[in-house]
C-alpha positions as CSV (number, residue, x, y, z in Angstrom):
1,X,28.1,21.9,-30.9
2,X,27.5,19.8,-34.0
3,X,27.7,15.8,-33.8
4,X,30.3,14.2,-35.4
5,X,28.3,11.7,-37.3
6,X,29.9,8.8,-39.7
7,X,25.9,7.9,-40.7
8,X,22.4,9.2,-39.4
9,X,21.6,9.5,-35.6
10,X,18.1,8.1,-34.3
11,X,17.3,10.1,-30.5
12,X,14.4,8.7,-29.5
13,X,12.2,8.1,-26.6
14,X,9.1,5.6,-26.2
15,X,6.2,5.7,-23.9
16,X,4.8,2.5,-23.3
17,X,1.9,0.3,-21.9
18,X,4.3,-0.6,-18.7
19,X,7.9,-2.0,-18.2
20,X,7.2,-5.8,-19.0
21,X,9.1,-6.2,-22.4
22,X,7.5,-9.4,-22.8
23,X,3.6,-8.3,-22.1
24,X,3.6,-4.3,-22.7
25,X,3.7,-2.5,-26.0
26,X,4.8,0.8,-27.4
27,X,2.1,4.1,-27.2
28,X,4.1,6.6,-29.1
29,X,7.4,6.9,-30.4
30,X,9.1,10.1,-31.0
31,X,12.7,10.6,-32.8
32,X,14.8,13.0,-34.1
33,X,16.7,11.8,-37.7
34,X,20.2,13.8,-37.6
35,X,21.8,13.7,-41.2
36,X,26.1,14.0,-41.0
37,X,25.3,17.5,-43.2
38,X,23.5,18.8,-40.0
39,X,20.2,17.9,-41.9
40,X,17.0,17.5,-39.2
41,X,13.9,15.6,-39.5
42,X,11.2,15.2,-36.6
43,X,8.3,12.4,-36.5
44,X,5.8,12.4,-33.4
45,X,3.8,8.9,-33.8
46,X,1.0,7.7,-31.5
47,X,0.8,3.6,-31.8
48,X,-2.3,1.6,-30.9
49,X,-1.2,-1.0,-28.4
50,X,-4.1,-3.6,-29.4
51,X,-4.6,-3.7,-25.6
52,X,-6.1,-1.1,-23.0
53,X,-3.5,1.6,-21.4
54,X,-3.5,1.4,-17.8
55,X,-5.0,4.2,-15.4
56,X,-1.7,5.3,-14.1
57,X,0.0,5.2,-17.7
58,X,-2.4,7.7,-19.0
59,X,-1.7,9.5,-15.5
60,X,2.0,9.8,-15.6
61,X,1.9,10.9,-20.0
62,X,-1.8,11.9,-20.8
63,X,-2.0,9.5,-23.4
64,X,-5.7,7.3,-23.2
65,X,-6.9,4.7,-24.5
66,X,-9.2,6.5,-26.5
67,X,-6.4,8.7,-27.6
68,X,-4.4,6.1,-29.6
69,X,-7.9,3.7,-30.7
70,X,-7.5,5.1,-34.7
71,X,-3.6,5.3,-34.5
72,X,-1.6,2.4,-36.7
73,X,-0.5,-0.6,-34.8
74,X,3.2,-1.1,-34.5
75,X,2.4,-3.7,-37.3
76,X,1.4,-1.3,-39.5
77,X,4.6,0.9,-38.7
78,X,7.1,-1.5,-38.5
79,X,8.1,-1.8,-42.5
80,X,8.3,2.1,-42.7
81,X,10.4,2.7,-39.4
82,X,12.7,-0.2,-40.4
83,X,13.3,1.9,-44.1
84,X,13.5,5.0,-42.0
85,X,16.2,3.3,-39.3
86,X,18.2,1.4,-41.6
87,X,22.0,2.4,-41.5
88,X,21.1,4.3,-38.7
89,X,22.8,4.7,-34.8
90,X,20.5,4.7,-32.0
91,X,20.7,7.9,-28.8
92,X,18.3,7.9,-25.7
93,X,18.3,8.2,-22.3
94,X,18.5,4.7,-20.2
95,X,17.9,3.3,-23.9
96,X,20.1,0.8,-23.7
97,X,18.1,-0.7,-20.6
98,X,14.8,0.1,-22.2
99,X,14.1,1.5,-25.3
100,X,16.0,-0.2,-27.4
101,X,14.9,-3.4,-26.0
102,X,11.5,-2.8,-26.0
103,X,12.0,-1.9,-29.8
104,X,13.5,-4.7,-30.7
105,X,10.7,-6.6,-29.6
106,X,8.2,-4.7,-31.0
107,X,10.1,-5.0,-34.5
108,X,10.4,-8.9,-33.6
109,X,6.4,-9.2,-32.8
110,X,6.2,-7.3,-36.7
111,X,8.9,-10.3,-38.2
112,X,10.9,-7.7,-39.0
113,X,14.3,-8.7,-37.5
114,X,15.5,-5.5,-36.9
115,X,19.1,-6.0,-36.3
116,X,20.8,-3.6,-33.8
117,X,23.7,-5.2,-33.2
118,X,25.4,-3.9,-36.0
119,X,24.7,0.0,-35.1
120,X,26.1,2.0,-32.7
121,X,23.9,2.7,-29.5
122,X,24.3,5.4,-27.3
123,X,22.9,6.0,-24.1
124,X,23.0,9.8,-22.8
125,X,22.4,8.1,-19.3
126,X,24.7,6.0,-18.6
127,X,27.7,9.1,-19.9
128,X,25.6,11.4,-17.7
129,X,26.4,8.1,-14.4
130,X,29.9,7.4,-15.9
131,X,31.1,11.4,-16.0
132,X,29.0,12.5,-13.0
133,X,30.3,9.7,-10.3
134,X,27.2,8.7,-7.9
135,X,29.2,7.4,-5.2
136,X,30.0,8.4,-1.8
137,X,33.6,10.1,-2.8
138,X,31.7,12.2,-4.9
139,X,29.1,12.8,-2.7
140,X,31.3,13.8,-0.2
141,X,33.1,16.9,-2.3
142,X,30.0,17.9,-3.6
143,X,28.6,18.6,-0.3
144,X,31.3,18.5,2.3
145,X,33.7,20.7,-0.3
146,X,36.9,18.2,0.6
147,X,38.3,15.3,-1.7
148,X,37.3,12.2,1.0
149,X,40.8,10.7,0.4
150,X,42.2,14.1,2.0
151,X,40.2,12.9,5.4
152,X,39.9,9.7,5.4
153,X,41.4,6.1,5.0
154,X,40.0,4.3,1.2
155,X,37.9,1.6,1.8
156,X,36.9,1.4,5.7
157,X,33.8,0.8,7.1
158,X,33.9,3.5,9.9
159,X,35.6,5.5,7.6
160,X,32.7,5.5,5.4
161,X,30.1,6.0,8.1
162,X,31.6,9.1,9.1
163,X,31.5,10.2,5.5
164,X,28.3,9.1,4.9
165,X,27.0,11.1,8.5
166,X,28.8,14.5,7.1
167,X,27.2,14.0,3.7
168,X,23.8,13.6,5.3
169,X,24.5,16.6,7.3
170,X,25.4,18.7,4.1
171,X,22.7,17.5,1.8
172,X,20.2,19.1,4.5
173,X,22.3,22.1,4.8
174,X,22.4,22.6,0.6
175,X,18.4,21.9,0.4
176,X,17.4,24.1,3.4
177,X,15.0,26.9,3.4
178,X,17.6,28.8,4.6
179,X,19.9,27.9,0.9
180,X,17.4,27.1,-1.7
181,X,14.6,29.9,-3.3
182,X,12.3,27.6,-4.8
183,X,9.9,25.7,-2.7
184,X,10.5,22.4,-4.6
185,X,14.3,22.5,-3.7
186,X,13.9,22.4,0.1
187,X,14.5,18.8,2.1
188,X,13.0,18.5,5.6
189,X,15.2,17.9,8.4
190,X,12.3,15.0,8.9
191,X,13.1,11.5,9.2
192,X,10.0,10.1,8.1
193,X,9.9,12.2,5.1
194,X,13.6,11.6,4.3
195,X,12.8,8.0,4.7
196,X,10.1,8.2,2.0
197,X,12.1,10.2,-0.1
198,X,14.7,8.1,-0.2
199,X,12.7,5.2,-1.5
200,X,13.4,4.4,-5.5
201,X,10.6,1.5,-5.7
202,X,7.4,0.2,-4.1
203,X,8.9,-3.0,-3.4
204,X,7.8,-4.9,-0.6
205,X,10.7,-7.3,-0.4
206,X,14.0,-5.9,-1.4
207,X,14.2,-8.4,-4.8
208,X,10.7,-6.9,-5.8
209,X,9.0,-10.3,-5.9
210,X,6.0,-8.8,-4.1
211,X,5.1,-4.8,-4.5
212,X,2.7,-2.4,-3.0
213,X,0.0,-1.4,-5.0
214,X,-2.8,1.1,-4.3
215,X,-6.1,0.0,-3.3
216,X,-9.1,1.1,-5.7
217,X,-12.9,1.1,-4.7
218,X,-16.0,-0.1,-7.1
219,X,-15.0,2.9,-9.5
220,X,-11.2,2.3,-9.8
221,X,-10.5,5.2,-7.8
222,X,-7.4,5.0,-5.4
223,X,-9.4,4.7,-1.5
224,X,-7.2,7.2,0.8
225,X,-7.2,6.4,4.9
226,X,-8.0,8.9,7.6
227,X,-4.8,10.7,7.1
228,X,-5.6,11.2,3.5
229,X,-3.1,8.7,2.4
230,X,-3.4,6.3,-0.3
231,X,-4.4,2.9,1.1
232,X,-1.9,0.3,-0.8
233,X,-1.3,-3.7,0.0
234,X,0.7,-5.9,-1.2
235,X,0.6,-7.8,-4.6
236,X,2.8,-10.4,-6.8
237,X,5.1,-8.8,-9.3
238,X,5.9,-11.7,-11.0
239,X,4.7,-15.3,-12.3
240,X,1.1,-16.5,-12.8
241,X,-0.3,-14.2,-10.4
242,X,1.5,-11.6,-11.0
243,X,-0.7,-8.4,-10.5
244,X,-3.0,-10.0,-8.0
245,X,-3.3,-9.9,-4.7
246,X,-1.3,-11.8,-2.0
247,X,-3.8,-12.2,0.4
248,X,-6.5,-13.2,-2.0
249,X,-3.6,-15.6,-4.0
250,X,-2.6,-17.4,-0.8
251,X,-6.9,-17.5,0.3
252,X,-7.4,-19.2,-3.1
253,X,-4.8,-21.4,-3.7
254,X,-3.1,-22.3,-0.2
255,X,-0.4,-24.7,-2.2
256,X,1.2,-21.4,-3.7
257,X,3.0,-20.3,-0.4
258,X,4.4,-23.7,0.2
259,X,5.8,-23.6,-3.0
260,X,7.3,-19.8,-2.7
261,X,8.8,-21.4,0.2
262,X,10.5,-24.6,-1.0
263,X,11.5,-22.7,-4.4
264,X,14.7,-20.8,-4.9
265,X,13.4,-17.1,-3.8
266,X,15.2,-15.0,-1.3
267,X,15.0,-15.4,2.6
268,X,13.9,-12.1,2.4
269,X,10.6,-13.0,0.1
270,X,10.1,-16.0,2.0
271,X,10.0,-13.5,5.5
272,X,7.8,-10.9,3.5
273,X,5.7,-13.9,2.6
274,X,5.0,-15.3,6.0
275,X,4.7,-12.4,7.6
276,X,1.7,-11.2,4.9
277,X,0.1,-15.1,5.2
278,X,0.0,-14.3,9.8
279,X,-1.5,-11.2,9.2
280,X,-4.1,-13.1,7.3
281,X,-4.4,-15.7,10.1
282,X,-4.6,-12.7,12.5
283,X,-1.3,-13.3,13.3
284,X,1.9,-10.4,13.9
């Protein structure tokens, strides 16, 4: 199918130093330039980030430090991406949360005031969420094969549960060994694995204030238990010690966990807290 296009189409995607729109910076940006006439043009670009790309960045896309050390700065690209994106709508994939964000910044840190609320931005994303419902009515036909009104009352709590228990029930069925060839496709009938599976973050509290991080030995390397787990604990994910440790934050500066606890943070953060400051004490 050919895009109906009024002016040119940017799809694009970025990898970057982290999430942090504020701190992290673009490592390469890829796009696709689609013309109205059907006309094509591809760019690949690496960026230097001006700062070092962290261990589990260069894990997760296999670009290093040392990859991008002679690439241009964003600086340096900035004035020809903003010729090349003028008059242009932007596509991506959770772009809209992201990508264009993080662009915009980059482009701002340039002084080039890139301005993208005059184009059209599309996320595939959020069309893939909106046309593909997520939510237990869905769920519940995909797996159970019935439209849930058909069984059950809209909006009732033991309603719900009851849908929620059969959905559970067909999801293992669908991703058994007994119903799925490849290896990758099978779910264990395993609470603790479902349990682990079912996790989305590494929060420690559920508003992410604190998160687990793995623990690394004199080398950086990520130190595994007897189990040959990886070892994590918890650190801040936000503020001035964000990135550090809890235990070592509340050792060194004691006034810090009476203040988490006056402030405005969740009763949940303020449970997590205490509970991490005990276990310090030798407390439970």
């Amino acid at each position: 199918m050919k895009l109906n296009l009024t002016r040119p189409l940017i799809v694009f995607d970025l990898e970057t130093t982290g999430l942090d729109l504020v701190n992290d910076r673009i490592i390469q940006i890829s796009y696709i330039k689609i013309y109205p006439d059907g006309k094509e043009e591809r760019e690949n670009l690496f960026v230097y980030p001006e700062k070092p790309i962290p261990d589990e960045v260069s894990e997760l896309t296999g670009i290093t430090t040392d990859l991008v050390e002679d690439a241009p700065t964003f600086g340096e690209l900035a004035p020809r991406l903003n010729e090349v994106f003028k008059g242009c709508d932007f596509a991506g994939f959770n772009s809209n949360h992201f990508d264009i964000p993080m662009l915009a910044e980059e482009f701002l840190r340039a002084e080039i005031d890139f301005d993208f609320s005059s184009v059209r931005l599309i996320d595939a994303q959020t069309i893939f969420h909106k046309m593909e419902k997520r939510n237990l009515a869905a769920a519940y036909k995909f797996y159970c094969g019935r439209k849930m009104e058909d069984d059950f009352a809209a909006h009732r709590a033991d309603q719900d549960a009851e849908a929620t228990y059969r959905v559970l029930l067909g999801e293992l069925e669908t991703y058994s060994e007994a119903n799925q060839e490849e290896p990758e496709r099978v779910l264990p009938n395993d609470m603790d694995y479902l349990a682990e599976f079912s996790k989305n973050n590494d929060n420690v509290d559920f508003a992410g204030r604190i998160v687990w991080r793995p623990v690394l030995d004199s080398k950086g390397n990520e130190m595994l238990d007897a189990k040959g787990k990886v070892i994590k604990k918890e650190y801040f994910n936000f503020g001035k010690y964000k990135g550090c440790a809890v235990d070592d934050v509340l050792q060194r500066d004691p006034g810090y966990y009476s203040w988490m606890i006056q402030a405005d943070f969740t009763n949940n953060t303020k449970q997590v807290l205490t509970r991490i400051r005990l276990k310090g004490f030798g407390g439970r």
